[in-house]
LUMKELO-811583 format. One line per field, with one value per residue: x, y, z of N, C-alpha, C in turn; residue in one letter. Coordinates in steps of 0.05 Angstrom, whole numbers, plus 5000, padded with zeros to 4 digits. Each point is the difference from the previous one (the first is absolute). Layout:
BEGIN
npx	(X,...)
npy	(Y,...)
npz	(Z,...)
capx	(X,...)
capy	(Y,...)
capz	(Z,...)
cpx	(X,...)
cpy	(Y,...)
cpz	(Z,...)
sevex	(a,...)
END
This chain:
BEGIN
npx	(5218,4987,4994,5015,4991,5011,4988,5018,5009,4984,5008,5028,4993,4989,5022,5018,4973,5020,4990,5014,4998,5023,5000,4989,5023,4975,5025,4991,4969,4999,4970,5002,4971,5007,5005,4984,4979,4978,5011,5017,4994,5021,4989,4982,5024,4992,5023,4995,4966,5004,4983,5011,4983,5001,4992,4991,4988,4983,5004,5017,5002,5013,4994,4987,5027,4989,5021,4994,4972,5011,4965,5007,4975,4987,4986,4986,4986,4986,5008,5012,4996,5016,4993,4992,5024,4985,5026,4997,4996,5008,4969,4999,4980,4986,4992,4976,4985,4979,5018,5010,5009,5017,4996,4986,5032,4991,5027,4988,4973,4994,4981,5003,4992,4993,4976,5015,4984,5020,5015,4995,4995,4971,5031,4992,5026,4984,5024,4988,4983,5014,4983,5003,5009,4976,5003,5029,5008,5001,4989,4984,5003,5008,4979,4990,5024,4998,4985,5002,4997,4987,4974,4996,5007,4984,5003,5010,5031,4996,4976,4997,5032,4992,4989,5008,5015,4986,5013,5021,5013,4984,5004,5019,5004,5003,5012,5018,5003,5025,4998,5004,5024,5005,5002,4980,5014,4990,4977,4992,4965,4982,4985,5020,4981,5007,5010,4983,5001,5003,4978,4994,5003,4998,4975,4998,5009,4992,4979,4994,5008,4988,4977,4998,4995,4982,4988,4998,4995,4978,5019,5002,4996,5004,5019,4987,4983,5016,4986,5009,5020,4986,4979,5019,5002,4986,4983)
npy	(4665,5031,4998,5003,5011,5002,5026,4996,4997,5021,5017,4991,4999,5026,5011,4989,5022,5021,5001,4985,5029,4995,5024,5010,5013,4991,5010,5034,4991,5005,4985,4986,5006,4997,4960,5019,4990,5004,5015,4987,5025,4993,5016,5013,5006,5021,5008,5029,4988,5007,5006,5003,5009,4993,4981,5007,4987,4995,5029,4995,5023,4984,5017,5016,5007,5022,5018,5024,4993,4984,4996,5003,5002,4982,4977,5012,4987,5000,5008,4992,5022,4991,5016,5021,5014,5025,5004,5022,4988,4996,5006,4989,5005,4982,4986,5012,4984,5006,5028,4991,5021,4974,5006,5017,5005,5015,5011,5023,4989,4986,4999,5004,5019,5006,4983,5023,5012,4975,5022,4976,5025,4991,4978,5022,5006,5024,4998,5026,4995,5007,5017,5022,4997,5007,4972,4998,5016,5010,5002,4984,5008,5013,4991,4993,5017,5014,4986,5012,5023,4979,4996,5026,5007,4980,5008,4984,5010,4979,4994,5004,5006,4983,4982,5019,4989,4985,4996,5013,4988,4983,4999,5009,4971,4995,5030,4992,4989,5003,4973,5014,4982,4999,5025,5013,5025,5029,4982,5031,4997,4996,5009,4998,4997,4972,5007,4984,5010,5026,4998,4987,5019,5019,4985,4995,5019,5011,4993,5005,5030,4986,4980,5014,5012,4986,4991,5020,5002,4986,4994,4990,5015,5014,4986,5000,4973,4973,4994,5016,5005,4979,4989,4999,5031,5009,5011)
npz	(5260,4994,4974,4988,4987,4977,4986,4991,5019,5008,4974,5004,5014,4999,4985,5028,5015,5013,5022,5022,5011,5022,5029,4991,4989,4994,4992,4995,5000,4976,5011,4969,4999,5017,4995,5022,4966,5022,5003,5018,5025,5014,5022,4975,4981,4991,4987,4986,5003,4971,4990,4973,5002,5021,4998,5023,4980,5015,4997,5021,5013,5022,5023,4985,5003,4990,5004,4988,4996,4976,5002,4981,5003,4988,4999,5013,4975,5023,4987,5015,5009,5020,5031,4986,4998,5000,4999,4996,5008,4987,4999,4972,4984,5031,4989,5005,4990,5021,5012,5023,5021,5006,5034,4979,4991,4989,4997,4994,4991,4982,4994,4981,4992,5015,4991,5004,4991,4984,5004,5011,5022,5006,5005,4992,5014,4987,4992,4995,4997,4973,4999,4991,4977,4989,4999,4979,5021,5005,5021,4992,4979,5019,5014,4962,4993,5029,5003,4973,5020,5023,4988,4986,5024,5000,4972,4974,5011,4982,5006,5023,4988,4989,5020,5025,4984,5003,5027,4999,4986,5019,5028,4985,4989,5032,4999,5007,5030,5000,5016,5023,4995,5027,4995,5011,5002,5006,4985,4989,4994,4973,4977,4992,4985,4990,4969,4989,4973,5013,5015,4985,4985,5012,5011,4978,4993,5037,4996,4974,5000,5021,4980,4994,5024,5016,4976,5001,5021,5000,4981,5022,5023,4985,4991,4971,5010,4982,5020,5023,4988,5009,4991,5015,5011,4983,5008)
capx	(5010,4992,5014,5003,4988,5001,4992,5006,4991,4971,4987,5010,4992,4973,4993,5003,4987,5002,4973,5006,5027,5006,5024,5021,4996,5002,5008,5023,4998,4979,4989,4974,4993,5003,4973,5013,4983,4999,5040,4991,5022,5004,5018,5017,4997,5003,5008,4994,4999,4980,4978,4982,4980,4995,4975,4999,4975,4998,5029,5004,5023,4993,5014,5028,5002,4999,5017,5010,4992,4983,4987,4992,4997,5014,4987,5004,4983,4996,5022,5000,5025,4990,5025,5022,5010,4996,5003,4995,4985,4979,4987,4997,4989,5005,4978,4993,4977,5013,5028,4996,5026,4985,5015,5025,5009,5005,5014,5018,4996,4989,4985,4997,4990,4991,4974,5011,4975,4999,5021,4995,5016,4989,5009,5030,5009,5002,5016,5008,4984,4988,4979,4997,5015,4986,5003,5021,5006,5032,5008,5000,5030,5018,4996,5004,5014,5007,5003,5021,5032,5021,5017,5022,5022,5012,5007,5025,5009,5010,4972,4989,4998,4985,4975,4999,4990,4966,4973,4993,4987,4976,4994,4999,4968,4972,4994,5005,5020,5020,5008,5028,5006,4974,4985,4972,4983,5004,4995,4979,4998,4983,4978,4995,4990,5015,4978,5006,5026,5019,5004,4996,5025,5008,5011,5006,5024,5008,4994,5011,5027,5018,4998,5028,5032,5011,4999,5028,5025,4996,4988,4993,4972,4966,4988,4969,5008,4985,4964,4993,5021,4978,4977,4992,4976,4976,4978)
capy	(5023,4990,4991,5029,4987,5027,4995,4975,4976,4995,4987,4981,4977,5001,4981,4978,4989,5008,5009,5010,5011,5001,5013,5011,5027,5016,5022,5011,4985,5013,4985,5020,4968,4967,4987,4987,4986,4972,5005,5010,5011,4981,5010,5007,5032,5007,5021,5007,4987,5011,4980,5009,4987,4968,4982,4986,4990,4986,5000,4999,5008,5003,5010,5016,5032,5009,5015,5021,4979,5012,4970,5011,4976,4979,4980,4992,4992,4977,5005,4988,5007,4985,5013,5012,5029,5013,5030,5025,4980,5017,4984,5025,4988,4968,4977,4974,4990,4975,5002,5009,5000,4988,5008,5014,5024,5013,5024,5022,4988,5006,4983,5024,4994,4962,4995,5002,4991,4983,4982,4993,5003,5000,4985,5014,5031,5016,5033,5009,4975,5018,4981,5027,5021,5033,5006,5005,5027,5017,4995,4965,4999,5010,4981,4974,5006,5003,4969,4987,5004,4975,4977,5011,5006,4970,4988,4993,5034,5001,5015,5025,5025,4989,5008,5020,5032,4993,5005,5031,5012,4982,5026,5017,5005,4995,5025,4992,5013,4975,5010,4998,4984,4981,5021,4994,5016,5013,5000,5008,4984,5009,4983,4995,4972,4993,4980,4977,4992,5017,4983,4971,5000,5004,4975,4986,5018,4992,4969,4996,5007,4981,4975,5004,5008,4969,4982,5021,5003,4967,4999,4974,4999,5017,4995,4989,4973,5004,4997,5034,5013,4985,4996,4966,5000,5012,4994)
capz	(4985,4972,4973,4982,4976,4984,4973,4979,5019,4999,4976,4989,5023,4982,4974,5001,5013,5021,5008,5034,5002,5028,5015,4976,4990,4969,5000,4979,4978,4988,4980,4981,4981,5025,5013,5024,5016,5013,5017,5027,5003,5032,5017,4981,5000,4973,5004,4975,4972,4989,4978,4980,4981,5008,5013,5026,5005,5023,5019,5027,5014,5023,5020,4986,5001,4979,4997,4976,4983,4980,4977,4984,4981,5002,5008,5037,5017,5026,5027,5023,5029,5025,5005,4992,5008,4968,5010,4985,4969,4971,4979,4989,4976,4999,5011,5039,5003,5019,5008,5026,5021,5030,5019,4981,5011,4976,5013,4986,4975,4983,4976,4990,4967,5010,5017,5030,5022,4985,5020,5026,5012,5021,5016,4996,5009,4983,5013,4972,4983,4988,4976,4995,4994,5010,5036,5012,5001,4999,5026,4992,4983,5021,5016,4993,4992,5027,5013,4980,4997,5015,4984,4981,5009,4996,4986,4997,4992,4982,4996,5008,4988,4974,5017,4999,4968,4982,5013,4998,4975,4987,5010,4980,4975,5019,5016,5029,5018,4999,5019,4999,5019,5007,5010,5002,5004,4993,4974,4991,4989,4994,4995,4970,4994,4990,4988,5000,4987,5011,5013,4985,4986,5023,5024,4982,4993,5016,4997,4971,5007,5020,4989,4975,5001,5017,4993,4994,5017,5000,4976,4992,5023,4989,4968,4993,4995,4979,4998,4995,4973,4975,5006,5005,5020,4990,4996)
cpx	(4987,5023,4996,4995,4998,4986,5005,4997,4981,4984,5005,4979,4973,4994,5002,4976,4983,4971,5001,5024,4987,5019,5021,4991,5011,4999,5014,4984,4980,4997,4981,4985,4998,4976,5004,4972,5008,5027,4982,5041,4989,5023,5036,5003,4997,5007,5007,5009,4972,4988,4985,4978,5009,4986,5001,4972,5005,5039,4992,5017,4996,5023,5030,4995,5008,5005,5005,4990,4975,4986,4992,4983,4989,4971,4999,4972,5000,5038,4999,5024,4989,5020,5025,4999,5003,5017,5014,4991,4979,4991,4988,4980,5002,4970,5006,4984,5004,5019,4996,5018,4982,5018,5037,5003,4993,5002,5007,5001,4973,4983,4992,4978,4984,4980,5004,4969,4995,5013,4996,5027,4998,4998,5041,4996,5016,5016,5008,4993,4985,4979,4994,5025,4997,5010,5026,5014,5030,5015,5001,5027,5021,5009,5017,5031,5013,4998,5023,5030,5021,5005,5025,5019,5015,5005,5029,5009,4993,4978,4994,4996,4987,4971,4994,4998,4989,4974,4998,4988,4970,4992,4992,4973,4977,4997,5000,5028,5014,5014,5036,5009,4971,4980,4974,4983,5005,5004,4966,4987,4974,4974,4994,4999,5013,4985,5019,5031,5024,5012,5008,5034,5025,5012,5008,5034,5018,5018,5031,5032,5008,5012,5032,5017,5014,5015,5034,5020,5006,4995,5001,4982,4979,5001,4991,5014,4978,4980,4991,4998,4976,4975,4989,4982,4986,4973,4987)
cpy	(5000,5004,5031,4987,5022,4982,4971,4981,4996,4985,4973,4979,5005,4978,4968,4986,4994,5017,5013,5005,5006,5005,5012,5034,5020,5030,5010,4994,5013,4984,5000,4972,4978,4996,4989,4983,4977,5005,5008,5015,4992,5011,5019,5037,5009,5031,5014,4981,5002,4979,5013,4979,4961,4993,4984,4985,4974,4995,5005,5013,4988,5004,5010,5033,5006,5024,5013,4978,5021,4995,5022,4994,4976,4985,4986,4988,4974,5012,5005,5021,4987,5007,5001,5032,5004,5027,5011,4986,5009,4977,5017,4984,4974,4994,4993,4988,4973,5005,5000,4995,5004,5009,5010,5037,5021,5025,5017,4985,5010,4991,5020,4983,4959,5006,4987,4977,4970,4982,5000,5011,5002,4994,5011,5026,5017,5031,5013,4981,5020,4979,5018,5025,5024,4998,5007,5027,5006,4987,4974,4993,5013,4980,4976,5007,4996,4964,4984,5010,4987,4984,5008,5001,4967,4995,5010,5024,4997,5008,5018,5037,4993,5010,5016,5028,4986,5005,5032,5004,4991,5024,5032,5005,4990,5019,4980,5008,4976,4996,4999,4971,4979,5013,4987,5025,5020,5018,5009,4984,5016,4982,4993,4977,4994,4980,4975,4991,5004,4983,4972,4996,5004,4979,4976,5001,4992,4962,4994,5000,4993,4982,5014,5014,4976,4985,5016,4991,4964,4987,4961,4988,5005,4994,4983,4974,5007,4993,5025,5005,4982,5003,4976,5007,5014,4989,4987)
cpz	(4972,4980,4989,4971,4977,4976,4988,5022,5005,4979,4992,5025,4990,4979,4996,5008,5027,5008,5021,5000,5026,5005,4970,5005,4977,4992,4978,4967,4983,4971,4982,4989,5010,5006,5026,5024,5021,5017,5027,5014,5028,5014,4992,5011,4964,5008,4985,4978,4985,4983,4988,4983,5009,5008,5017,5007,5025,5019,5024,5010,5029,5021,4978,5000,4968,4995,4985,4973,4982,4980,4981,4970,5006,5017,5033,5003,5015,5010,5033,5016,5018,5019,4991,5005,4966,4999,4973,4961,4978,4984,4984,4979,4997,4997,5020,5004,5022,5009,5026,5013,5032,5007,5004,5012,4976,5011,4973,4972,4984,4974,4978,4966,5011,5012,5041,5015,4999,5024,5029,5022,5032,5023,5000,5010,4983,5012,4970,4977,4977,4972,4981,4995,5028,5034,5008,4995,5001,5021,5003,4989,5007,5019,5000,4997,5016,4998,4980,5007,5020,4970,4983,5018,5013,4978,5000,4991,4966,4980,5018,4996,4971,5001,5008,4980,4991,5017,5006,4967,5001,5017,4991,4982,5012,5010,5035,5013,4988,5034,5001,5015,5009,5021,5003,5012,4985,4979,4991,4984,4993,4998,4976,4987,4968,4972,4997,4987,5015,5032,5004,4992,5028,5015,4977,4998,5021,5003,4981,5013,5018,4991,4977,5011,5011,4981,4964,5022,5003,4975,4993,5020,4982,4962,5003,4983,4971,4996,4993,4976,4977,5000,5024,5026,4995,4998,4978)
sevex	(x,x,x,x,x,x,x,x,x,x,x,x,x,x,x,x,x,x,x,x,x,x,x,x,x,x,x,x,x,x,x,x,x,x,x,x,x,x,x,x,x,x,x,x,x,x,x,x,x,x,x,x,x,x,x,x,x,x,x,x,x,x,x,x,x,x,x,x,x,x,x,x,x,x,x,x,x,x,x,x,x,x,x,x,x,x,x,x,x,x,x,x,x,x,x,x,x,x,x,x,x,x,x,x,x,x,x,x,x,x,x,x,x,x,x,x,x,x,x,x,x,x,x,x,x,x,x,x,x,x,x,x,x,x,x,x,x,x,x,x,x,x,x,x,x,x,x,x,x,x,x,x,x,x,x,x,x,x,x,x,x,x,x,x,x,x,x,x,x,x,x,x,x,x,x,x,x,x,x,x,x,x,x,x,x,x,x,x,x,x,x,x,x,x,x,x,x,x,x,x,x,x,x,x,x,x,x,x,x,x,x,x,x,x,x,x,x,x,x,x,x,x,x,x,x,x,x,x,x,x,x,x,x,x,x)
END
């Protein structure tokens, strides 16, 4: 069985020293500044958890699913996926140099503002694999909305009407369908292409307000140990 592991737990075993994290799942977490060289993730899950501006120089993910994940920022070079399932994931303005994902899932994801062509993916199955703003349309982000609404409707009663009026409002300033429920059809879709900020900001946002309404309704699952709250993981 794996280990549920939040923010301050994570960090605190970080800082002790810690490198291999196995059968754990790290969740609910949104992190800024962290050195997370040389860390390998082992048969792990990460589930909306974000990274701003960190550094993953010679990390490892292997046979981990990666779930509503968001690198933003932040140092991947020689990073390592190694089967692993990439699903609806945003990279956004990383170094990649040397990045490569072996025999990897990357479903309904994304590399955005990143020398995409850098990264070795050629031994991986690519579904909705965007590299290019210009390539995602109306109907793409419908789509994606449609596949997010099982998860909103598992969450806890205590965030979900939370979530829900944010994702109509993000909806709103994306000119998109909001779907109803866990619908999946029936929904017009256009062609309209999307710039960068707007978008960016978008699946970001998504990401964010899970991580805070969770961690509002969970407020000792999701505060920040005082490594966070310091400089002690910064670059």
């Amino acid at each position: 069985m794996k280990k549920v592991l939040f923010s301050n737990d994570f960090l605190d075993q970080l800082k002790g020293g810690k490198k291999l994290f196995s059968d754990i799942v790290l969740q609910y977490v949104d992190i800024a500044d962290a050195n997370f060289n040389e860390i390998t993730f082992k048969n792990s899950k990460l589930f909306f958890a974000t990274f701003r501006n960190c550094s993953f120089k010679n990390a490892k993910f292997v046979n981990c699913e990666i779930i509503y994940g968001n690198f933003y920022g932040g140092d991947l070079e020689n990073t390592i996926f190694d089967n692993c399932v990439i699903d609806l994931t945003l990279f956004d303005k990383i170094l990649c140099k040397n990045m490569k994902v072996t025999k990897s899932k990357l479903i309904w994801s994304a590399i955005f503002g990143s020398a995409a062509s850098e990264i070795d993916t050629s031994s991986s199955s690519l579904l909705k694999f965007f590299t290019d703003i210009s390539q995602v349309t109306e109907k793409d982000l419908e789509e994606a909305m449609n596949r997010m609404g099982p998860l909103v409707e598992s969450l806890d009663i205590s965030i979900k009407h939370k979530i829900k009026q944010e994702m109509e409002q993000d909806a709103q300033s994306l000119g998109v369908n909001m779907p109803k429920g866990t619908e999946t059809h029936g929904y017009s879709a256009g062609t309209k292409n999307y710039s960068h900020p707007d978008l960016v900001y978008g699946m970001q946002n998504f990401s964010n307000m899970i991580i805070d309404a969770y961690n509002t309704a969970n407020p000792y699952k999701g505060k920040k140990s005082a490594y966070e709250k310091k400089d002690g993981y910064k670059n």
